[in-house]
C-alpha distance (Angstrom), angle and dihedral (degrees) to the residues before:
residue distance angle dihedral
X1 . . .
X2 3.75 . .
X3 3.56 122.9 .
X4 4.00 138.7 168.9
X5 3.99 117.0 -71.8
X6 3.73 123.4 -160.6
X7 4.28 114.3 -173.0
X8 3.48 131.5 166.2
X9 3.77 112.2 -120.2
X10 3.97 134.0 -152.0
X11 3.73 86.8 -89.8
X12 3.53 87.2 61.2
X13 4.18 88.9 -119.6
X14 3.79 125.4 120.8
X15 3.25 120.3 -99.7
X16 3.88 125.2 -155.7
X17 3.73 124.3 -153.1
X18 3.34 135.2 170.8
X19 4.12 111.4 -137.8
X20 3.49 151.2 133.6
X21 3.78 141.9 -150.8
X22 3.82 114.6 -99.6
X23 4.50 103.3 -178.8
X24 3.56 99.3 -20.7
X25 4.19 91.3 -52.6
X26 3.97 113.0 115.0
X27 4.24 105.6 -129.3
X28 3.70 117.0 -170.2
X29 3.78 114.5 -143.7
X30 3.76 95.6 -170.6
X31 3.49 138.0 -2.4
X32 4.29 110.2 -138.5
X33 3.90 93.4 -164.3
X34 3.98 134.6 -102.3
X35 3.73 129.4 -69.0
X36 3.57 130.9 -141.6
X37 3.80 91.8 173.7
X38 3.97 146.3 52.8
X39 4.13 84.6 -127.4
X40 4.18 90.8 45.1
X41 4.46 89.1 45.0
X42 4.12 86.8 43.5
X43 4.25 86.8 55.7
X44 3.28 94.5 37.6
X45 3.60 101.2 50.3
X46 3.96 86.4 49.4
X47 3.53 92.7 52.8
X48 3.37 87.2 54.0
X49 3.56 98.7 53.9
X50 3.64 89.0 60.3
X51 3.68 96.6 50.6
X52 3.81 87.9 51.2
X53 4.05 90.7 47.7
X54 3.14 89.9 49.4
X55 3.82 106.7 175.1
X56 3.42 100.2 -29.4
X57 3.79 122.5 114.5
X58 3.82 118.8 -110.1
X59 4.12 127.9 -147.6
X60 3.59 101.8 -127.8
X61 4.15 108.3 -146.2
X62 3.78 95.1 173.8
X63 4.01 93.4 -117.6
X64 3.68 112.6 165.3
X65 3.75 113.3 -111.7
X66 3.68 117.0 -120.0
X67 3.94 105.0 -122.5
X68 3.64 109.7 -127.3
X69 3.83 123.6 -150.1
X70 3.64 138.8 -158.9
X71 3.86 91.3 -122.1
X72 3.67 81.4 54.5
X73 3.72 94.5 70.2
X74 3.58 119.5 84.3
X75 4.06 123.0 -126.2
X76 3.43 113.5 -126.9
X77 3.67 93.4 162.3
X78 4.15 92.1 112.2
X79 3.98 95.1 57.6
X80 3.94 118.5 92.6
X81 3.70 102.3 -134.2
X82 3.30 116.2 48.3
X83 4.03 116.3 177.7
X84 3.82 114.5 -77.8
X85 3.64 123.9 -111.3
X86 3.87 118.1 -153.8
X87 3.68 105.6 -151.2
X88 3.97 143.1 15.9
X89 3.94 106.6 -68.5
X90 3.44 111.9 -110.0
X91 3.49 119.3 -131.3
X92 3.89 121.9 -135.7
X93 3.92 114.8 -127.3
X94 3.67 113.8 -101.7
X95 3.74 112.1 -98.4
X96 3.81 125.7 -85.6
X97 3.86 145.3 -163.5
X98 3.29 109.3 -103.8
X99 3.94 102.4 178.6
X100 4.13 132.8 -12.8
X101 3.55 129.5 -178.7
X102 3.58 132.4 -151.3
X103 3.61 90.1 -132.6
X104 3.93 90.5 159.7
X105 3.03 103.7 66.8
X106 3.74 97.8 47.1
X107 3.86 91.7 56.4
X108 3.98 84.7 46.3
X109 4.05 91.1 61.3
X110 3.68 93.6 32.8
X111 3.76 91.1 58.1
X112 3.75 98.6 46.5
X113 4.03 79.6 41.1
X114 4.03 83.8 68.1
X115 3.84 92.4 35.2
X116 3.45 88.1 68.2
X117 3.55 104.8 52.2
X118 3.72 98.8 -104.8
X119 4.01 96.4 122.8
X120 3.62 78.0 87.5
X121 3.42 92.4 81.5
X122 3.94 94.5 66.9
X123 3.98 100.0 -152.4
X124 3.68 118.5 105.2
X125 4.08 92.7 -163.7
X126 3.44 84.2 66.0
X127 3.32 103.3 47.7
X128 3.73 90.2 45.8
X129 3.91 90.3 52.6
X130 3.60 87.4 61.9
X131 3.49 102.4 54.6
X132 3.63 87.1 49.4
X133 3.55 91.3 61.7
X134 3.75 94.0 49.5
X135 3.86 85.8 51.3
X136 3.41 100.6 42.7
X137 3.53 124.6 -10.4
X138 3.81 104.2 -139.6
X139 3.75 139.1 135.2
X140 3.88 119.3 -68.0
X141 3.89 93.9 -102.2
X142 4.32 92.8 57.5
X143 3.97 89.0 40.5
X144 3.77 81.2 83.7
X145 3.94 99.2 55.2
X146 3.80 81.4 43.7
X147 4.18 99.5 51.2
X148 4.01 88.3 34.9
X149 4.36 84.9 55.9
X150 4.18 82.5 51.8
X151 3.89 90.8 53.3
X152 3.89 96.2 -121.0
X153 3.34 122.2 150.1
X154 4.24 116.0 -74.8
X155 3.70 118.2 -113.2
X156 4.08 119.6 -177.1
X157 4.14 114.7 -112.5
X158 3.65 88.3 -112.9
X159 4.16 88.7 59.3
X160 3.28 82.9 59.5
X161 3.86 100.9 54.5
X162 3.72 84.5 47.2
X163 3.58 95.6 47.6
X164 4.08 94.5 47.9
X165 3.60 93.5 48.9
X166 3.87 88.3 63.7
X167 3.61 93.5 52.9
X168 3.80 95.1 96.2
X169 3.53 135.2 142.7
X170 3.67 96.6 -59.3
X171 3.81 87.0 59.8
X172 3.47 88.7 57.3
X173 4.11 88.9 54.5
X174 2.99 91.9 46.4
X175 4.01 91.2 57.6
X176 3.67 104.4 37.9
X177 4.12 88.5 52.9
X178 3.56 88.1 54.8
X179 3.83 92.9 49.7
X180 3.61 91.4 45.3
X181 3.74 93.8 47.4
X182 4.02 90.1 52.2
X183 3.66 93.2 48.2
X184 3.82 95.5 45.8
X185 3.90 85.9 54.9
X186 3.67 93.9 40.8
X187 3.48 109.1 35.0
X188 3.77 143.0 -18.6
X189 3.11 140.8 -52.3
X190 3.38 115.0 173.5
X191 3.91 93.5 96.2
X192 3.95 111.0 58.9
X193 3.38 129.2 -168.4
X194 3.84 125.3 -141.3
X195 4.22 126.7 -161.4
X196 3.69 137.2 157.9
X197 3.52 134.3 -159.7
X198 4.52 135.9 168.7
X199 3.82 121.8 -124.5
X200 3.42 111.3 -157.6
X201 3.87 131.1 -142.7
X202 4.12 124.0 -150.7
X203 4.01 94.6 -130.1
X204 3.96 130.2 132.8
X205 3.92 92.0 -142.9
X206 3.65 132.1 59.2
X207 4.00 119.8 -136.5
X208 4.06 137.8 -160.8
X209 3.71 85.6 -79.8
X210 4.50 114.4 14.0
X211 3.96 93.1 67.8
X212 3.61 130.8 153.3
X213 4.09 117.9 -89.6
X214 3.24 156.0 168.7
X215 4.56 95.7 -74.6
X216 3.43 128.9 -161.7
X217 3.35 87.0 -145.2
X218 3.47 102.7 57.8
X219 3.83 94.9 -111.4
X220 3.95 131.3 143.3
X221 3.90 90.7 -163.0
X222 3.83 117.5 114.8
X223 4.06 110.8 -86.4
X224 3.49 151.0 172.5
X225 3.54 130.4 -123.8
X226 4.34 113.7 -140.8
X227 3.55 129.7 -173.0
X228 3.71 125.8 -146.9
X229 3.92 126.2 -157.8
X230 3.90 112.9 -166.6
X231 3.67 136.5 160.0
X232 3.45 126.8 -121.1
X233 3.68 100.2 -73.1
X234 3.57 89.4 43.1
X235 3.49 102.5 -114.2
X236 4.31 102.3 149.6
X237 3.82 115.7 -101.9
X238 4.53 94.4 167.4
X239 3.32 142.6 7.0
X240 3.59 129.6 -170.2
X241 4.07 139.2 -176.0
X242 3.99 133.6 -144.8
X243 3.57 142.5 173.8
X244 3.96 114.7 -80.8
X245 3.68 94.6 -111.7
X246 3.74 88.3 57.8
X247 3.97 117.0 134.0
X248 4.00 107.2 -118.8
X249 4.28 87.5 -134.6
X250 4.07 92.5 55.1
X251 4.11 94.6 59.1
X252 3.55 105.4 58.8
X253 4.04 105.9 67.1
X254 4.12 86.2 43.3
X255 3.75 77.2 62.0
X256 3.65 105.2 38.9
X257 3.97 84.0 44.1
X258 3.72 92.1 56.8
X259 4.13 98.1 43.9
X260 4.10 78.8 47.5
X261 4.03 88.3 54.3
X262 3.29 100.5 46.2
X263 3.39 110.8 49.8
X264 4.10 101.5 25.2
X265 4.13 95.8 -108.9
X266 3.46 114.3 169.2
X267 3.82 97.7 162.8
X268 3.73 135.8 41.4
X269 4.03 149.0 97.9
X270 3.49 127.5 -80.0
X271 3.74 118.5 -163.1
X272 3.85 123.6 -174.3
X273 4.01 138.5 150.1
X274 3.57 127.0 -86.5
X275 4.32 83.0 -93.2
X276 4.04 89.8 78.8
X277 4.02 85.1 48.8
X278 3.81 104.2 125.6
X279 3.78 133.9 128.6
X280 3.74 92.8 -129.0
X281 3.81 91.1 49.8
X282 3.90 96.5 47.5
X283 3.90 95.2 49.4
X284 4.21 87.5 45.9
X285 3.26 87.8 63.0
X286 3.93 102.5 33.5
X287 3.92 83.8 47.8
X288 4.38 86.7 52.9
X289 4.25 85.3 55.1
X290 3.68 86.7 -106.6
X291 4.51 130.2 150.6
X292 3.65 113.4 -138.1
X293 3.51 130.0 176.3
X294 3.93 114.7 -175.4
X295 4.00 130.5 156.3
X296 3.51 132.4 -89.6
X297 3.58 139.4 -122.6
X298 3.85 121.7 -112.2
X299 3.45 89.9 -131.1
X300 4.21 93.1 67.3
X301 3.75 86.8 49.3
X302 4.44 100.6 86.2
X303 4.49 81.7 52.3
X304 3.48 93.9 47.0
X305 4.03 101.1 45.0
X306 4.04 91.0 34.2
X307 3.84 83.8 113.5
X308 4.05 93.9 48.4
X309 3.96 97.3 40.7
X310 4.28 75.4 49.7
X311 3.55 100.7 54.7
X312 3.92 97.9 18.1
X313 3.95 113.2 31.3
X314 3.60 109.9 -145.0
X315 4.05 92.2 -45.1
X316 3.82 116.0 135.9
X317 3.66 140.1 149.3
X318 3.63 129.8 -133.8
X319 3.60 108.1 -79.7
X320 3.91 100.8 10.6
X321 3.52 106.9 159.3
X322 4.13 111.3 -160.6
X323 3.86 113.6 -165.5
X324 3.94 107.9 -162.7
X325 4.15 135.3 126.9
X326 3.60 136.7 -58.6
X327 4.07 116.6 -167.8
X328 3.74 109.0 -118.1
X329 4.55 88.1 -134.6
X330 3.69 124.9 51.1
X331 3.91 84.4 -133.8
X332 3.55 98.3 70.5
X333 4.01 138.5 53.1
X334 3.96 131.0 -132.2
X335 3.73 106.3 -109.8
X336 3.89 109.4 -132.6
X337 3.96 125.4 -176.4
X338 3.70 103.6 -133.3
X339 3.36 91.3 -166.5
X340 3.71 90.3 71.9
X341 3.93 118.6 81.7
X342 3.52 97.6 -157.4
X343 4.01 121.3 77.4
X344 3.44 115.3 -106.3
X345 3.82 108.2 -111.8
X346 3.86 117.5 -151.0
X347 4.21 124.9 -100.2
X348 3.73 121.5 179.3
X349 4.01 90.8 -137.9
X350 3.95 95.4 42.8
X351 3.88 99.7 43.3
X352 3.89 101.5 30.1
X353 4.13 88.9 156.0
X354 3.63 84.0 58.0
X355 4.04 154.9 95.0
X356 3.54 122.3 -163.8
X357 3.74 108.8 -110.7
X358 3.74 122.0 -157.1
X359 3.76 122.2 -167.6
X360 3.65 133.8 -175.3
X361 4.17 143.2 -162.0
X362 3.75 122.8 -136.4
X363 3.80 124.7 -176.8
X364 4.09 85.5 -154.5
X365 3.73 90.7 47.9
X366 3.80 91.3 50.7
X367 4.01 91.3 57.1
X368 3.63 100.4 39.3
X369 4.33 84.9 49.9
X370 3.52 83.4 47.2
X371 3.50 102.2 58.6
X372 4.07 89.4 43.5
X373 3.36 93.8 51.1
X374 4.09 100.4 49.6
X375 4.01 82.3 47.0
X376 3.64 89.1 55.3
X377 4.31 94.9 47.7
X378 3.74 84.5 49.0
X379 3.73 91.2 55.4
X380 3.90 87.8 44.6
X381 3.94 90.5 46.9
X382 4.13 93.1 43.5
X383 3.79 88.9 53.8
X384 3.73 97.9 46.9
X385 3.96 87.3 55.0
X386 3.30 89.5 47.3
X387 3.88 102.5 -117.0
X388 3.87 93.1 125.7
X389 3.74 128.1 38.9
X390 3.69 111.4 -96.0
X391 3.90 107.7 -106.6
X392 3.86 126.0 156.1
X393 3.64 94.5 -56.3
X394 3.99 128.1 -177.0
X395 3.84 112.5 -115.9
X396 3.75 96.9 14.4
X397 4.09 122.1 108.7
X398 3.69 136.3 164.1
X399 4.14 122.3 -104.3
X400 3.45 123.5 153.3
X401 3.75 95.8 16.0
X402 3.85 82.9 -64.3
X403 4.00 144.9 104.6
X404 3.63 107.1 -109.0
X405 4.04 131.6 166.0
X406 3.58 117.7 -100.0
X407 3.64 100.1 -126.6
X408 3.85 95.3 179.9
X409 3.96 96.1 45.7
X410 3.87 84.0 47.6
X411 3.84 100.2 50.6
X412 4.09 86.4 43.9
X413 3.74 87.2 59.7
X414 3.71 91.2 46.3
X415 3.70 89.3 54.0
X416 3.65 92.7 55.4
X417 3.86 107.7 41.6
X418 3.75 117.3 110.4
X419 3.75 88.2 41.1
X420 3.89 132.8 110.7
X421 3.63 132.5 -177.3
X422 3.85 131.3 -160.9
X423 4.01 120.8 -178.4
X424 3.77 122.5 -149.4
X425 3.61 140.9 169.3
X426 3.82 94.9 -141.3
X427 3.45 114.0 111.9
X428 3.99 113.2 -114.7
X429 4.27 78.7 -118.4
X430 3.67 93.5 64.9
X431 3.55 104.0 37.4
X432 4.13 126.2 16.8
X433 3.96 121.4 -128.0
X434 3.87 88.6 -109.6
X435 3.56 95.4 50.4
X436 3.93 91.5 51.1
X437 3.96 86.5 46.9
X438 3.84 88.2 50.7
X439 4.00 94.0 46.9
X440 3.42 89.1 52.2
X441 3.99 99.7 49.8
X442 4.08 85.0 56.5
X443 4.20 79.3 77.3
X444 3.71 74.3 102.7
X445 3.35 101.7 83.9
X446 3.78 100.5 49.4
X447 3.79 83.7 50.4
X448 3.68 92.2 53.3
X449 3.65 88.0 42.4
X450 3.68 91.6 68.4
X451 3.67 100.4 45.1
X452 3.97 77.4 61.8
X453 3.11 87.6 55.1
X454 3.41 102.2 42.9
X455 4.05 97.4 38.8
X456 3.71 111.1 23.0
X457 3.70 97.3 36.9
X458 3.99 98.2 23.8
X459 3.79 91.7 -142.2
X460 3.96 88.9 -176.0
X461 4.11 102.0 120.1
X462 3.15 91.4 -145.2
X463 3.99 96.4 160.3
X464 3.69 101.3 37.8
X465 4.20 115.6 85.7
X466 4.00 100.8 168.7
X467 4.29 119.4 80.5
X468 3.68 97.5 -123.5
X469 3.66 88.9 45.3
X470 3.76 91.1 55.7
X471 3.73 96.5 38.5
X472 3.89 91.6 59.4
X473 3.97 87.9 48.1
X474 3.35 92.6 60.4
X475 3.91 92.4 47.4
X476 3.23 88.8 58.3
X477 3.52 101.3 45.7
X478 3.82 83.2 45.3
X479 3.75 94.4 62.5
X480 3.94 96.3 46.5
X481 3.29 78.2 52.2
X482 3.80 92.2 60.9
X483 3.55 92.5 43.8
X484 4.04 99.3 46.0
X485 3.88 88.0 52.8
X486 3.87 85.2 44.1
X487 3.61 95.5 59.3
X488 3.68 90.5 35.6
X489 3.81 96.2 68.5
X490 3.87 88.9 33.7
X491 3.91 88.0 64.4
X492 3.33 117.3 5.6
X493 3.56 101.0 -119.5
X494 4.02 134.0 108.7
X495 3.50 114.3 -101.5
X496 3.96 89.9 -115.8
X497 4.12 85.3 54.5
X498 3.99 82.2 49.7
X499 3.83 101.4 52.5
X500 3.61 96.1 39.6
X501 3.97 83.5 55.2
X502 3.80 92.6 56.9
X503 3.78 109.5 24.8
X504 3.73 111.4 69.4
């Protein structure tokens, strides 16, 4: 029967062995190591144990171990005959890891999980599938190597299927009250801001909704175009999903709609880029009692600043701000009197055919157009001469049966760079031109929002082909979303600075 030795050796340390007595001779099965220590004897004498128990189960009666010391050990390194060993010790393999779990930084996301209100949603698969995506963003299958690394609780791949086929629309509900609860408490939201962007899919076919589209990145796969509603720190409030071939302008009152729905708004501000700029989807939401404040094309600015470049020339100083009239069609013209020296300021009743436009100088602006623009005339000039192959080109037409530049389109543009324009329909009395300037610069954070999305939580679907499958993706990816920005602003860190922190 083997059994635990301890010996002095030479040295003077202990040494632990593991052996037994086979016809009188002493045979060591394994050798633990030596101790110099109490600590190093305590270890050893463990590690022992184990080797001795081997893999068979032990009753635990919750007897207090007797601690063992080196002093303990007797020296019988003086006496002649010491007993005999048959063969070469063998010496036990040094100890090894043989699993860890990042357990911390599971409960860290599952807590500000509950924080946020999402408990509501009573399905642990989900919540677990969206900690794995602010671990790891991976496909559904891997999310179970990376949750069983964190220590959470296992769940079978086909509890998964059935778990993500319940998160439906209700889900989503469920989610976007909670963020809009949380950022009514913690923030405000009477400023919203409104962003869309196209994940693409590598497939042959086009369906009902993965369809071909106008991409931002330049891509002739199938897509699908999603909206994002966040406030102005950019924490998500709504998310929305449409076919590929979906125009950018025709998603965001569906989405401001929706938000409206839901939680009973009747008043607030809508910002967006100049992308959502149409007549149809400025009146929609005029019509629905809503603000808006979204940028303006270049091409508006010689119409609205006829009554500056009139009175002024092309004179302005760094950060001028010049709050006139925009028409609300393309068809028709803001009517100025000339006469007048002072710029006509916009009033709902006076100007009903109109927006008010504000538009504003920058010195920076000026050299950064600058520098596009003489790029652009080279381009022009290098094509004309032949030294680059004549594609669609800025500043180049055809006379003569010939390219030549476009001196007066070129000279128009010059006239214009270092100027922006944003068009409202909040009255100067409510809201100042540099507080509509300043609303609109927080686009940022939407922007940013989606690179999240896009990086951190790689919210491309790539491995789901069905609508509901891709809908509850996105939810998902939606409320890590939530969280990441959540823990953000609570530390000022990026969520990839955060889970490095906590997962070793």
């Amino acid at each position: 029967m083997a059994y635990v030795r301890k010996v002095r050796t030479a040295s003077g340390a202990v040494a632990v062995q593991v052996v037994q007595k086979s016809r009188g001779r002493l045979e060591v099965l394994e050798h633990v190591g030596s101790a110099h220590t109490d600590a190093e004897l305590g270890l050893l004498l463990e590690r022992a144990g184990q080797i001795l128990q081997g893999e068979q189960m032990s009753l635990e009666l919750e007897v207090p171990r007797a601690v063992t010391r080196v002093e303990d050990v007797a020296d019988w390194s003086d006496r002649t005959h010491a007993p005999a060993v048959t063969e070469r010790p063998k010496t036990a393999p040094s100890g090894r890891v043989l699993s860890s779990t990042s357990r911390l930084v599971y409960d860290v996301l599952a807590s500000a999980y509950t924080r946020l209100g999402f408990d509501v949603v009573d399905d642990r698969v989900f919540r677990d599938l969206v900690i794995a995506r602010l671990i790891e963003p991976t496909s559904k299958v891997d999310s179970l190597r990376v949750l069983a690394e964190c220590g959470a609780e296992p769940f079978s791949y086909k509890t998964l299927q059935r778990h993500l086929a319940g998160v439906t629309q209700v889900t989503r509900d469920q989610i976007a009250t909670a963020c809009f609860e949380y950022a009514l408490t913690s923030g405000d939201v009477s400023l919203v801001l409104y962003d869309v962007t196209t994940l693409y899919f590598e497939a042959e076919n086009e369906d009902a909704l993965r369809k071909v589209g106008y991409s931002k990145e330049r891509r002739v796969d199938p897509q699908i175009v999603v909206g994002l509603l966040v406030d102005r720190t950019g924490f998500p409030l709504e998310i929305g999903c449409f076919e590929g071939n979906h125009a950018e302008t025709r998603t965001i009152v569906p989405i401001i709609r929706q938000f409206q729905a839901r939680h009973g708004i009747a008043d607030m501000v809508v910002v967006a880029d100049a992308g959502m700029l149409s007549a149809a989807n400025l009146t929609a939401l005029d019509e629905a009692g809503l603000r808006f404040i979204v940028g303006s094309r270049m091409k508006k600015a010689p119409a609205d600043l006829a009554h500056h470049f009139h009175w002024h020339g092309d004179a302005f100083r760094d950060g001028q701000v010049i709050d006139t009239i925009t028409p609300r069609h393309a068809n028709t013209k803001p009517t100025f009197d000339l006469r007048q020296r002072e710029a006509p300021g916009w009033d709902p009743v006076e100007h009903p055919g109109c927006w008010r436009a504000v538009w504003a100088y920058s010195r920076k602006r000026a050299v950064r157009d600058g520098k596009t623009l003489t790029a652009q005339e080279n381009r022009a000039i290098a094509v004309i001469e032949g030294e680059k192959r004549p594609h669609p080109t800025r500043f180049v037409t055809r006379a003569g049966g010939k390219n030549v530049l476009n001196t007066s389109a070129l000279e128009a543009a010059r006239r214009l760079v270092r100027l922006k324009g944003y068009v409202t329909n909040i009255p100067a009395t409510i809201m100042g031109p540099g507080e509509v300037i300043s609303s609109y610069h927080d686009l940022w954070h939407v922007e940013q929002s989606f690179r999240m999305s896009k990086t951190d939580l790689q919210a491309r679907p790539m491995f789901h082909h069905q609508r509901d499958a891709i809908e509850a993706h996105l939810t998902i990816v939606f409320t890590a979303l939530a969280i990441a920005r959540y823990m953000q602003n609570a530390t000022g860190l990026s969520l990839k600075k955060i889970i490095q922190t906590l997962r070793p």
